[in-house]
N, CA and C of each residue as an Amber inpcrd file, in Angstrom:
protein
   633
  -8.0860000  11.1610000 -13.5540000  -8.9620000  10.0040000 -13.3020000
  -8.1450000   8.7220000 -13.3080000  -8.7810000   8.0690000 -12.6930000
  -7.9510000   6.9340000 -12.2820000  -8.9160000   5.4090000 -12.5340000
  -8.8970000   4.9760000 -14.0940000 -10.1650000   3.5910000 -13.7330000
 -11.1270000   4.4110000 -13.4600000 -11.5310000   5.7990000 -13.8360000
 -13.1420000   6.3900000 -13.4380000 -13.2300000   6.4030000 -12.1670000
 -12.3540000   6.5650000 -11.3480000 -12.2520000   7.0580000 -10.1080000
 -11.4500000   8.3550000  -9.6260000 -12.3290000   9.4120000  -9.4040000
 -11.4500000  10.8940000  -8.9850000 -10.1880000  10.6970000  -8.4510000
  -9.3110000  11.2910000  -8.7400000  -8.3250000  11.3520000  -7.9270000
  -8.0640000  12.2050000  -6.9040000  -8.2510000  11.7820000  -5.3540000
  -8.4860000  12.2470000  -4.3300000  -7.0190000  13.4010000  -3.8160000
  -6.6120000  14.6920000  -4.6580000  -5.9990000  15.2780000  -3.5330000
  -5.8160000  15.3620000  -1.9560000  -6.8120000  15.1890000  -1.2020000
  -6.6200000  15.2780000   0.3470000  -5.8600000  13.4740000   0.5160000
  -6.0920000  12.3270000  -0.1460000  -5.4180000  11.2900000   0.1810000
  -4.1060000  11.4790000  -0.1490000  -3.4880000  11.6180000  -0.8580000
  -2.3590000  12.4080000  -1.6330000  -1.2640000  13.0540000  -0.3940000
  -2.2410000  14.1130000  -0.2630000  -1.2720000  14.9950000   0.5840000
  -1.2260000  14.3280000   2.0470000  -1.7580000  13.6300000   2.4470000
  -2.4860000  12.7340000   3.3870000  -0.9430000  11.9910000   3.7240000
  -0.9160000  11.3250000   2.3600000   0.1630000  10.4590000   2.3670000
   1.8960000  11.1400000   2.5280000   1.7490000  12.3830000   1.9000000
   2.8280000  12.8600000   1.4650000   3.2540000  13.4230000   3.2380000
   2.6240000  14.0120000   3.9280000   2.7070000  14.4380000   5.0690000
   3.0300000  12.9650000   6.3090000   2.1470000  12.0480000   6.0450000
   2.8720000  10.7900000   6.5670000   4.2350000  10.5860000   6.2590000
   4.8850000  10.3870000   5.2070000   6.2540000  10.2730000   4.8040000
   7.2380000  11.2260000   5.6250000   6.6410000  12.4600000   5.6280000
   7.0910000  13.7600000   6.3130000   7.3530000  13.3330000   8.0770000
   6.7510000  12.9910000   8.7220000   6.1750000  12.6660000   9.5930000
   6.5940000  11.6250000  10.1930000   7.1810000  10.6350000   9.7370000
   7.7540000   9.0560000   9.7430000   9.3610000   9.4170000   9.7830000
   9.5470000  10.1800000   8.9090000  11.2570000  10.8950000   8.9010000
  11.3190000  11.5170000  10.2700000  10.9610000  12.5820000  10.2120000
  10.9820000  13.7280000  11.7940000  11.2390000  12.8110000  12.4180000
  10.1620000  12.3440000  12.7700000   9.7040000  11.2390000  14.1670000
  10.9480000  10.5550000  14.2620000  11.6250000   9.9040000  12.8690000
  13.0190000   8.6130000  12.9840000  14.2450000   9.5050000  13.1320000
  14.2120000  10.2780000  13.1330000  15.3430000  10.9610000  13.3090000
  15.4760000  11.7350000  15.1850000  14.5500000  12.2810000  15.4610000
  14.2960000  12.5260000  16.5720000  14.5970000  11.5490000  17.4850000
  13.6540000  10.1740000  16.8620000  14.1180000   9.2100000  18.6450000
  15.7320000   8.4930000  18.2130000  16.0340000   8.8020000  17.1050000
  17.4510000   8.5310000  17.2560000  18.5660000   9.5450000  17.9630000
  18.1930000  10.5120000  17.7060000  18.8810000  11.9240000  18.2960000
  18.6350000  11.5140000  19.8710000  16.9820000  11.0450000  20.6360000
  17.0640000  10.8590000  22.0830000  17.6700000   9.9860000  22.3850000
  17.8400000   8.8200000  21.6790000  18.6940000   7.3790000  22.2240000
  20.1300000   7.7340000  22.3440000  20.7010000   8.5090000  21.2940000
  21.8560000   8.7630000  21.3140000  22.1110000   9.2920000  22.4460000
  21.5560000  11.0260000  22.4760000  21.3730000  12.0570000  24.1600000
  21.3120000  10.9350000  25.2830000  20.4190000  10.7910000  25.5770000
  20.7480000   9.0760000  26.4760000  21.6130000   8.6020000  26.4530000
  22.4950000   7.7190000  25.9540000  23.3520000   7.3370000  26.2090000
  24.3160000   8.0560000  26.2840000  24.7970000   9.5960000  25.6550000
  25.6680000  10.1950000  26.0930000  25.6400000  10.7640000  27.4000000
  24.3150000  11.2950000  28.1900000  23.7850000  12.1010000  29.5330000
  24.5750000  10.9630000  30.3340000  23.8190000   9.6560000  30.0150000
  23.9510000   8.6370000  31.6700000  25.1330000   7.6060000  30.5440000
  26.0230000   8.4450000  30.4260000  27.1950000   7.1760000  30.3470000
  27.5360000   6.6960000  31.4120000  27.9690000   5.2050000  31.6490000
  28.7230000   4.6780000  32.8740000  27.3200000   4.2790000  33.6940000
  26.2160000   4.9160000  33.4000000  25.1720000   4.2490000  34.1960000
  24.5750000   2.5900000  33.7540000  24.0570000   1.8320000  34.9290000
  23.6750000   0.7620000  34.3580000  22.9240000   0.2350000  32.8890000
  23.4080000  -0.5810000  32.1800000  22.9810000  -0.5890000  30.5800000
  21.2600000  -0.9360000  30.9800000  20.6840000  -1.0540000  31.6740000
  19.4900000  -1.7520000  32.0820000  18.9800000  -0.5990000  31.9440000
  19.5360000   0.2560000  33.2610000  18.2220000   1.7940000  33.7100000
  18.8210000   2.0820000  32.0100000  19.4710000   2.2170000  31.2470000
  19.3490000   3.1620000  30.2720000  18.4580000   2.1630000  28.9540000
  18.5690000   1.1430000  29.2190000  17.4450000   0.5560000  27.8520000
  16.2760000   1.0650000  28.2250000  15.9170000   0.5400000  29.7060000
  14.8550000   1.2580000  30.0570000  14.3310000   2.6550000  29.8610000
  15.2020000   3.5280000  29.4700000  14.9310000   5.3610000  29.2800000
  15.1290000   5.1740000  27.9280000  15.7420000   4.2750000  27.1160000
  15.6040000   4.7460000  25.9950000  14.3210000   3.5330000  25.0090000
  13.6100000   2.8820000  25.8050000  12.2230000   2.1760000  25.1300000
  10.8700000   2.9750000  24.7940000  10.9510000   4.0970000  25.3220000
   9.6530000   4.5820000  24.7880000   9.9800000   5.3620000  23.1330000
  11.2320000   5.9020000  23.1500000  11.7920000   6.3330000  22.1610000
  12.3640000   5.3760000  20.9660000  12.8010000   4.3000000  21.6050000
  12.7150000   2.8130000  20.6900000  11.4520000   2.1770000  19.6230000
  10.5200000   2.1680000  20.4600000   9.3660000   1.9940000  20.0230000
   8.7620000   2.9860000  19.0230000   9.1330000   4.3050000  19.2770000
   9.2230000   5.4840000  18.5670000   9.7030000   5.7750000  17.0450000
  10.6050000   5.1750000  17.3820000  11.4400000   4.7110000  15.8200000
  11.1780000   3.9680000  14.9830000  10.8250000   2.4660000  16.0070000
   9.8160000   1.9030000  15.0810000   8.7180000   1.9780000  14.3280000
   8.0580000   2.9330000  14.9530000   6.4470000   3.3500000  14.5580000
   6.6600000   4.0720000  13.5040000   8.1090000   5.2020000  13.7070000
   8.4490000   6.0290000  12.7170000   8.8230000   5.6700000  11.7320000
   9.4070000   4.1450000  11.2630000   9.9830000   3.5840000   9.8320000
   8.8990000   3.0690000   9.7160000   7.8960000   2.1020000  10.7320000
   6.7240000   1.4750000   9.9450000   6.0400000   2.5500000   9.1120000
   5.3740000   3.6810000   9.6780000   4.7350000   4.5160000   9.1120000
   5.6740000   5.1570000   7.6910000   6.4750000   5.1820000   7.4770000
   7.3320000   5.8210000   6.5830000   6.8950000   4.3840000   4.9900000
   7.4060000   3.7310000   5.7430000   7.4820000   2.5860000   4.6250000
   6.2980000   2.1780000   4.1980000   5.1620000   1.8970000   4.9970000
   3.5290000   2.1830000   4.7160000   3.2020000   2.9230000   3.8870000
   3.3710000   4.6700000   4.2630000   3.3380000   5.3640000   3.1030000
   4.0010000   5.1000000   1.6440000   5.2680000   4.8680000   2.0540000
   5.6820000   5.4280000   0.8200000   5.4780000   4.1420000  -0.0170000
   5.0360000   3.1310000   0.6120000   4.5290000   2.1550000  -0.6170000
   2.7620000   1.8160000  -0.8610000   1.9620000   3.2210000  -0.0680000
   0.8070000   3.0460000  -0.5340000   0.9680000   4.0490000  -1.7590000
   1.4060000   4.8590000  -1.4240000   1.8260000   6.1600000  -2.5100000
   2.1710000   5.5280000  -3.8340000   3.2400000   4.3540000  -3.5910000
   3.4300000   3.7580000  -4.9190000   2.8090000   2.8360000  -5.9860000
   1.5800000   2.5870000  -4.8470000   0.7900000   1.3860000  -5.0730000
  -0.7650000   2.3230000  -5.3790000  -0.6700000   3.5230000  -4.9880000
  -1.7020000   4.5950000  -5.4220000  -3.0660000   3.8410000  -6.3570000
  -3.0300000   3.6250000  -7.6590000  -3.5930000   3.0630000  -8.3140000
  -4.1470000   1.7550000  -8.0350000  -3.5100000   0.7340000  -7.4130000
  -3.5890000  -0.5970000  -6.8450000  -4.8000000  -0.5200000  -5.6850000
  -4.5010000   0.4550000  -4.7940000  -5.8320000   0.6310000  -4.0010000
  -7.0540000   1.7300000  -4.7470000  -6.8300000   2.1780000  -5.5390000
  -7.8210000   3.0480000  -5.8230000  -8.8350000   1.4330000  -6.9380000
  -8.5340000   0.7140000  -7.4170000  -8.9500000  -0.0870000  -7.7230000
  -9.2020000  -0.9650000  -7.2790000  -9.6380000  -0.7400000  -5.9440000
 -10.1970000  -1.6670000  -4.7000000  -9.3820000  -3.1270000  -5.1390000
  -7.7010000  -2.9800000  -4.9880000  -7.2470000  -3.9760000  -4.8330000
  -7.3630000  -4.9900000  -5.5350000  -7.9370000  -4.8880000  -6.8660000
  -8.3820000  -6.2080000  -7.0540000  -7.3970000  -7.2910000  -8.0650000
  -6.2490000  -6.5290000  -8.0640000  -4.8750000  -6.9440000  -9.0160000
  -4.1830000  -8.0150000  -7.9130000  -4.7750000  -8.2210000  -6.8280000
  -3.9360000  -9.0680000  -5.7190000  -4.4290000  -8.7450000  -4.2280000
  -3.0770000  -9.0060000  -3.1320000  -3.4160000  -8.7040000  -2.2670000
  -2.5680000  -7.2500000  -2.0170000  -2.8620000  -6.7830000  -0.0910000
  -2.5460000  -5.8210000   0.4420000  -0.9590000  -5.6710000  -0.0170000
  -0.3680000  -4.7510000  -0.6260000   1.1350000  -4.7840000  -0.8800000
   2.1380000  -4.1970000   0.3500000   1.0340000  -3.8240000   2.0420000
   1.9330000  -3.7480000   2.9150000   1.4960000  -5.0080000   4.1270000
   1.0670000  -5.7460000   3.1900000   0.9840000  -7.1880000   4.4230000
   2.3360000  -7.4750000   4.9430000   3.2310000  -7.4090000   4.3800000
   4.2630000  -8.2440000   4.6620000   5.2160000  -6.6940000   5.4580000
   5.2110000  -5.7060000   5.6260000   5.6560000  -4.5300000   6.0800000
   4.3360000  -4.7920000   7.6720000   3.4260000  -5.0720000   7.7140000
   2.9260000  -5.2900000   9.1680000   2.4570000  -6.0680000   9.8780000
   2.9280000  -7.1510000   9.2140000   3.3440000  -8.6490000   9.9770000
   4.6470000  -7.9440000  10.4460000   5.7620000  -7.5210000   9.9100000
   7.2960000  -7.2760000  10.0860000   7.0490000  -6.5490000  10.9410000
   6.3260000  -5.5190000  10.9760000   6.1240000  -3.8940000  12.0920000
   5.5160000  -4.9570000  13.6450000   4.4910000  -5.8790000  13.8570000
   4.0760000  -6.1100000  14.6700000   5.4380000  -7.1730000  15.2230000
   5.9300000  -7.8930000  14.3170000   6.7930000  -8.8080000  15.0720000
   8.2110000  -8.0470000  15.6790000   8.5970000  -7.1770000  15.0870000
   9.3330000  -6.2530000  15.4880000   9.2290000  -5.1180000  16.5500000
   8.3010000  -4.7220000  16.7310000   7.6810000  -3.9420000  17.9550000
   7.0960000  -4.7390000  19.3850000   6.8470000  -5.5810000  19.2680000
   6.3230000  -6.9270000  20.0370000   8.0580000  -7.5860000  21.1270000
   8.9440000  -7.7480000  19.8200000  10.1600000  -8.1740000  20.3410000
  11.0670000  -7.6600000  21.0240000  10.5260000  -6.1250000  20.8300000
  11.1460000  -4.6250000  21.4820000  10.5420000  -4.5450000  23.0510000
   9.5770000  -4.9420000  23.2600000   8.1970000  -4.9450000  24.2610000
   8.8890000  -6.2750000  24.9270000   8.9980000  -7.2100000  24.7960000
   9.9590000  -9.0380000  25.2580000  11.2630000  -8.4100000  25.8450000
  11.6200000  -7.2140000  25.0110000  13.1780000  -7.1060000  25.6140000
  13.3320000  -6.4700000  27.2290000  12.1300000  -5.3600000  26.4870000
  11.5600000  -4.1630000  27.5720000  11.2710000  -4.7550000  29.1040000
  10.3480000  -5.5420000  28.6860000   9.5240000  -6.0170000  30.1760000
  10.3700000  -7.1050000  30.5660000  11.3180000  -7.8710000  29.9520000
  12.6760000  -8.9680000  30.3930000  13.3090000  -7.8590000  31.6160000
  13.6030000  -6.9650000  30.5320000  14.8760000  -6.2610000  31.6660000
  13.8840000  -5.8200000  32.7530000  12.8370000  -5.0810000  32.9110000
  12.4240000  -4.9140000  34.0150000  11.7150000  -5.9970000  35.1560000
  11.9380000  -7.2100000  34.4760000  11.8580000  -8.0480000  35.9050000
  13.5970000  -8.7490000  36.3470000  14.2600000  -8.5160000  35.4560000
  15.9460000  -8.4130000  35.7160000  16.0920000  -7.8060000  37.1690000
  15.4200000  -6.3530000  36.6210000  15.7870000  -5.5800000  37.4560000
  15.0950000  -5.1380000  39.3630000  13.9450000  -6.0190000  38.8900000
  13.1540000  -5.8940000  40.1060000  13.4840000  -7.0690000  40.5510000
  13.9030000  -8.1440000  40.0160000  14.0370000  -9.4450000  41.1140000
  14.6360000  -8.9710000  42.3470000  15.7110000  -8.3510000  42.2860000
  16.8590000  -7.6220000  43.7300000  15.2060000  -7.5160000  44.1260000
  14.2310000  -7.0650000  44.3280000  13.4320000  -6.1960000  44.7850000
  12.9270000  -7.6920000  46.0460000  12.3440000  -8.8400000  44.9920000
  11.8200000  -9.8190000  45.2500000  12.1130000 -10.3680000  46.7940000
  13.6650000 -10.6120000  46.7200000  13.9380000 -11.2660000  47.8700000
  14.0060000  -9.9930000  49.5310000  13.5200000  -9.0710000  49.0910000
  12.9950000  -8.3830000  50.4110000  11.6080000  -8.5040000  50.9870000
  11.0760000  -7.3920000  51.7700000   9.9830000  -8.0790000  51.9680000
   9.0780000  -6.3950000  50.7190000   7.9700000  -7.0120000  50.6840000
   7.3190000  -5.9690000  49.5330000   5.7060000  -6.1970000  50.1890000
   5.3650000  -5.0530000  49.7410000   3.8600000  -4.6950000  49.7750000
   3.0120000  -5.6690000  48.3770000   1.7100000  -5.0480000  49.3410000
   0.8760000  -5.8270000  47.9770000   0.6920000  -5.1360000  46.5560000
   1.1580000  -3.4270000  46.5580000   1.2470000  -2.8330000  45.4800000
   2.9600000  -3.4230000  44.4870000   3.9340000  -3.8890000  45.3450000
   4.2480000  -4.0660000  44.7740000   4.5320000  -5.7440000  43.8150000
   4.0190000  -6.5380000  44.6540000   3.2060000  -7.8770000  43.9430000
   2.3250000  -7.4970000  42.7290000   1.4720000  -6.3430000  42.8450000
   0.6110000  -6.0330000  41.3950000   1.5740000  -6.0290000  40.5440000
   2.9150000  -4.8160000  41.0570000   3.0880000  -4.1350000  39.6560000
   3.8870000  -5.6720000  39.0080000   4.5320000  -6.1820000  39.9530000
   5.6730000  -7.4810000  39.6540000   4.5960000  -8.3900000  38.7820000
   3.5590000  -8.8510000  38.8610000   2.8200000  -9.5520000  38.2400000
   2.2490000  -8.8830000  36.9830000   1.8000000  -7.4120000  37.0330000
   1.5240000  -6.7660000  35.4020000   2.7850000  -7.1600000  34.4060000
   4.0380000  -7.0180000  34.8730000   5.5110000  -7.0880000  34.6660000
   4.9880000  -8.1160000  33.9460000   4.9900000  -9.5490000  34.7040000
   5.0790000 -10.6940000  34.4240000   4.2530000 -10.6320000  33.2770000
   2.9100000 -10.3270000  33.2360000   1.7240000 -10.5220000  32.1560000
   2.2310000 -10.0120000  30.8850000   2.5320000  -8.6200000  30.8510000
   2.9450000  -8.1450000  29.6460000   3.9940000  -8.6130000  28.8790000
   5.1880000  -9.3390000  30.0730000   6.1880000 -10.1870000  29.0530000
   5.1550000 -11.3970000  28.0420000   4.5520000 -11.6850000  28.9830000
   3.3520000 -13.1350000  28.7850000   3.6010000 -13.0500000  27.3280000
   2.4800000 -11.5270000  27.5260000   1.4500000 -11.5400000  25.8840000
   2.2080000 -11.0270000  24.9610000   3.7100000 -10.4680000  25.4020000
   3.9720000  -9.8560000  23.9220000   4.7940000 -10.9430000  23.8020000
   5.9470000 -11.9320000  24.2840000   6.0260000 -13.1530000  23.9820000
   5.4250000 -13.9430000  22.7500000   3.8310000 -14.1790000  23.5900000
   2.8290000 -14.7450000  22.6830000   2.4650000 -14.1600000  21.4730000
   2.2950000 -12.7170000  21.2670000   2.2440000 -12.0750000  20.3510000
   3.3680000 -11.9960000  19.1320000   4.3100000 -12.2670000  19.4680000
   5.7960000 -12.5450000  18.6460000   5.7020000 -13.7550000  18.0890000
   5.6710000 -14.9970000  18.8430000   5.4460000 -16.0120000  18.0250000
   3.9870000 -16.7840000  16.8560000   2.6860000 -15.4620000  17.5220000
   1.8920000 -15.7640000  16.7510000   1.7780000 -15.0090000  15.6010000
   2.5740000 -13.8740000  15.2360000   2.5000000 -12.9120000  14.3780000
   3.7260000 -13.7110000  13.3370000   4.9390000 -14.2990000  14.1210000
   5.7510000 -15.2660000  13.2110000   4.9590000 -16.4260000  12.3830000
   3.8660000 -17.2620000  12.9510000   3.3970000 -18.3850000  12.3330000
   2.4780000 -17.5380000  11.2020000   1.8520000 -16.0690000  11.7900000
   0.8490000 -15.7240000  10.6100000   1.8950000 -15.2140000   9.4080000
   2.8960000 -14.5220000   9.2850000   3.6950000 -14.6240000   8.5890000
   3.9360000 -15.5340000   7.4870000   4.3030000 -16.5750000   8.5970000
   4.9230000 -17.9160000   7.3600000   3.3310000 -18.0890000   6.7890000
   2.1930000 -18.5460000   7.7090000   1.3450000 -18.9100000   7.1470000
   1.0840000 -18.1680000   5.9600000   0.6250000 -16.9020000   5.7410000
   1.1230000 -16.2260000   4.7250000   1.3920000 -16.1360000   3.5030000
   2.7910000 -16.2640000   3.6100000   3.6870000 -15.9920000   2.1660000
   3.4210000 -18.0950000   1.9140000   3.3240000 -18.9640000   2.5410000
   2.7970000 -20.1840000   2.3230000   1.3350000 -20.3640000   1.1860000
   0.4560000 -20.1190000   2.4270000  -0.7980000 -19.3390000   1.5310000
  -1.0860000 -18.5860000  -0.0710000   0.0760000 -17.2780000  -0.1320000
  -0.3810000 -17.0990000  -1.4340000   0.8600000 -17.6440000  -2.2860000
   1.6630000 -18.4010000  -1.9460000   2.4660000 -19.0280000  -3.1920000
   1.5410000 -19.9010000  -3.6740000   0.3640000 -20.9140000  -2.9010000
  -0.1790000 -21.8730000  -2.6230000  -1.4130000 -21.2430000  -4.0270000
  -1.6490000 -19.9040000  -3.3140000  -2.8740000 -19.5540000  -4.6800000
  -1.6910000 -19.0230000  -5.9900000  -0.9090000 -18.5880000  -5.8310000
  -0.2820000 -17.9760000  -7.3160000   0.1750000 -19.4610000  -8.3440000
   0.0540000 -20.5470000  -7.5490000   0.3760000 -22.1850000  -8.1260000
  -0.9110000 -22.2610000  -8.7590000  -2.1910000 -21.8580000  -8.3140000
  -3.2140000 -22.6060000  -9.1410000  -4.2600000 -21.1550000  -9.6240000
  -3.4010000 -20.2670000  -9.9300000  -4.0490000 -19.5730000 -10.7500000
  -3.4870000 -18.1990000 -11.9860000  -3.9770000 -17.7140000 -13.1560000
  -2.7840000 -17.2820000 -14.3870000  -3.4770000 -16.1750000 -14.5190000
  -2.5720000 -15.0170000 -14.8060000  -3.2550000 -14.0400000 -15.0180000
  -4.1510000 -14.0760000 -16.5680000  -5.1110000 -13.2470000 -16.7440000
  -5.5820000 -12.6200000 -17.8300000  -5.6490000 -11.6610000 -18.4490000
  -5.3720000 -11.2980000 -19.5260000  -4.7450000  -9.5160000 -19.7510000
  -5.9460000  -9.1270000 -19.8860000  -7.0390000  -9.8280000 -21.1410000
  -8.1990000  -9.3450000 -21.9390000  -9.3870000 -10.4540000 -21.7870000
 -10.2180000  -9.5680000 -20.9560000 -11.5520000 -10.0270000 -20.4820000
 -12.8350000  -9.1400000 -20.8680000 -13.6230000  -9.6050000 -22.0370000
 -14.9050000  -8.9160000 -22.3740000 -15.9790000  -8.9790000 -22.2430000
 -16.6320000  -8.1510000 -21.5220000 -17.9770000  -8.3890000 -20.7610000
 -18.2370000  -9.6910000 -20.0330000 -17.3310000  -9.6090000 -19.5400000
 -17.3880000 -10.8650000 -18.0630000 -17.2010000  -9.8760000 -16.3540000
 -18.1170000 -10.8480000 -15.8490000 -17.7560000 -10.2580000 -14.4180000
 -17.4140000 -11.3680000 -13.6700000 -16.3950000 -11.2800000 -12.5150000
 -16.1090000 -11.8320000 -11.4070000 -16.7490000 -12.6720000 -10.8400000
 -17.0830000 -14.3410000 -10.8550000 -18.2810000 -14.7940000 -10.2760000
 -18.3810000 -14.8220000  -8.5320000 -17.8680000 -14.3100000  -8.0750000
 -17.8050000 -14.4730000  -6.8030000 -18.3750000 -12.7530000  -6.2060000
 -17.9640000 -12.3020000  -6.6020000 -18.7670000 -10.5150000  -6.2720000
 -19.5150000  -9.9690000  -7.5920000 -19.6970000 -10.2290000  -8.8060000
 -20.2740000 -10.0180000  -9.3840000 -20.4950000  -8.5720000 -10.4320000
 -18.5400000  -8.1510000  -9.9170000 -18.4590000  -7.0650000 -10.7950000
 -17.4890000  -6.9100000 -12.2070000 -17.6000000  -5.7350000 -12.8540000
 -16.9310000  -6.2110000 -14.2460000 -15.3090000  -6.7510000 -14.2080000
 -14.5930000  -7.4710000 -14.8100000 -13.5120000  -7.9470000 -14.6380000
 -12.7160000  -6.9260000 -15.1490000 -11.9580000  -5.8140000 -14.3870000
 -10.6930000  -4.6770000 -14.8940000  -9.6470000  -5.5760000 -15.3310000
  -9.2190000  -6.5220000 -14.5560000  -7.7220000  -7.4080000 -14.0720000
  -8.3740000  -8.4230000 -13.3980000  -8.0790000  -9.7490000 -14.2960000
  -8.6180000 -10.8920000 -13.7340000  -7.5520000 -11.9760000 -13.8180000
  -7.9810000 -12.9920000 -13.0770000  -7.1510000 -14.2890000 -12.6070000
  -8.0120000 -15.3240000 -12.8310000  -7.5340000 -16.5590000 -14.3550000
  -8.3280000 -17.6800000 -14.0100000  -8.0750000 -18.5730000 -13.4270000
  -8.7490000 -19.6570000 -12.4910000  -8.5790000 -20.6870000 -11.8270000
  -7.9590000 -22.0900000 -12.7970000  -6.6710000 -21.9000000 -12.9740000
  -6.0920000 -23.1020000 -13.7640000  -7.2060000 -24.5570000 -14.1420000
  -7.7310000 -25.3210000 -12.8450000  -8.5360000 -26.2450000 -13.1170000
  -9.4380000 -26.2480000 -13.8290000 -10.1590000 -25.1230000 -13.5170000
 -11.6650000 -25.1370000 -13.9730000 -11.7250000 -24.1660000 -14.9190000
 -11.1620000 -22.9830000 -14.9560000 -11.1760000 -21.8840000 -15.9650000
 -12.1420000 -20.7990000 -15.8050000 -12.5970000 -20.9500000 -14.9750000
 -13.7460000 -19.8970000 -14.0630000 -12.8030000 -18.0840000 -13.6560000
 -13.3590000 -17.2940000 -14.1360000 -12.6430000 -15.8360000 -13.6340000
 -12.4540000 -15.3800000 -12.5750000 -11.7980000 -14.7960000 -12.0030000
 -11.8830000 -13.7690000 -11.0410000 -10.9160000 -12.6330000 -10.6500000
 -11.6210000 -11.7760000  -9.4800000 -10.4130000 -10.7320000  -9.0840000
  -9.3450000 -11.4820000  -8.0960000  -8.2180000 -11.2020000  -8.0030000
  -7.5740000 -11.6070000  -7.1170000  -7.5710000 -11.7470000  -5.6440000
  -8.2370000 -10.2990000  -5.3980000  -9.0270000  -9.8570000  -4.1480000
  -9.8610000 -10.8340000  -3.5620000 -10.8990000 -11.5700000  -4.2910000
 -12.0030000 -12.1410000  -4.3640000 -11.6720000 -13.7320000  -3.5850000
 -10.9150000 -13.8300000  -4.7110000 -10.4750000 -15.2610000  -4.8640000
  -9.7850000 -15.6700000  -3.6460000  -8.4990000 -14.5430000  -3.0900000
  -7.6920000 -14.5290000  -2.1300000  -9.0130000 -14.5340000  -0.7080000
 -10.0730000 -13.4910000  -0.6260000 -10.5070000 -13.2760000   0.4750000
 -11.2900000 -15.0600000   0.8450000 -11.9520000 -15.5440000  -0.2920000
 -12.7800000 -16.4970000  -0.6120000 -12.1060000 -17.4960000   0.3530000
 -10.9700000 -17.9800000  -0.5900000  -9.8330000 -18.7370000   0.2950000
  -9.7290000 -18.7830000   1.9870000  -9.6070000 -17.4910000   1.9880000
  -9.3360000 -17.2790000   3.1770000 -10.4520000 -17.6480000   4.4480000
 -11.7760000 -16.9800000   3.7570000 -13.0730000 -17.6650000   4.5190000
 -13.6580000 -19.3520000   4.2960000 -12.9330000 -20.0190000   3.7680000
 -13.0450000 -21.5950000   3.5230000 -11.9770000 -22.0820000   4.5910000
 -10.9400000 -21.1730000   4.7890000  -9.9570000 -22.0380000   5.5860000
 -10.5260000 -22.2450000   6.7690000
């Protein structure tokens, strides 16, 4: 038991098989990037980023997921107590996963209008104006997506230094509840000013819906 909460075997193994799973996977698209570049040595570095991005992306997914696990696994208790000791402990692992996969996607769709410009100055169909313009779009948004996943970032780690400044933990809280959700206080945080209780969870989400 966990805080009077079962302890869920199927989440467990759940997790343990993710970890499993995140390895394979990172090892594999490293084994294809490598094969790639050994098959088409001497071939253009372009066509081969290009053959080796789906497997890029691959890798990535494969350490995000690895590191996810293995720090929900560690944090086990932290979520089984609906969080309420703080915030998410892989926020900052998928802000990193999205800005990092996003920048992989900027590199991706760069080189393939590199490579189609030669295309440009001939004459081209209207299929190939679509694909040249999807080209264009997807650099667009993952671009945009890189620098807005950077500002949520900073915003962020800004944000909760901003709450850990105006509020102290409490070890021992008796028969008090949380005034903001209204449940018993396990692990509470008082508001320095005022001295009012709460979960961290609470307080953090609260914040967040005032901004």
């Amino acid at each position: 038991m966990i805080n009077g909460y079962g302890y869920n075997n199927q989440i467990v193994k759940l997790i343990g098989n993710s970890i499993k799973l995140g390895l394979i996977f990172g090892v594999f698209s490293i084994g294809y990037i490598m094969g790639v570049n050994y098959v088409f040595l001497g071939v253009m570095r372009k066509v081969i980023s290009m053959l080796c991005f789906p497997s890029l992306m691959l890798f990535v997914d494969s350490v995000y997921l690895f590191l996810v696990s293995k720090k929900t696994q560690k944090h086990m208790i932290y979520f089984y107590n609906q969080n309420i000791n703080g915030i998410s402990p892989v926020y900052k692992i998928d802000l990193t996963y999205k800005i990092t996969s996003y920048s992989i996607k900027c590199f991706h769709f760069l080189n393939l209008i590199l490579i189609c410009s030669a295309i440009i100055i001939r004459k081209i169909d209207i299929l190939d104006y679509m694909w040249i313009f999807s080209v264009l779009m997807a650099f667009y948004q993952s671009i945009t997506s890189v620098f807005r996943y950077i500002g949520q970032y900073r915003y962020m780690n800004k944000f909760i230094t901003s709450i850990d400044r105006i509020l102290e933990r409490v070890k021992k809280v008796n028969d008090q509840v949380c005034i903001i959700c209204m449940e018993p206080l396990l692990n509470s945080y008082r508001l320095i000013q005022c001295g009012h209780l709460f979960h961290y969870k609470c307080f953090f989400q609260w914040m967040q819906a005032k901004e």
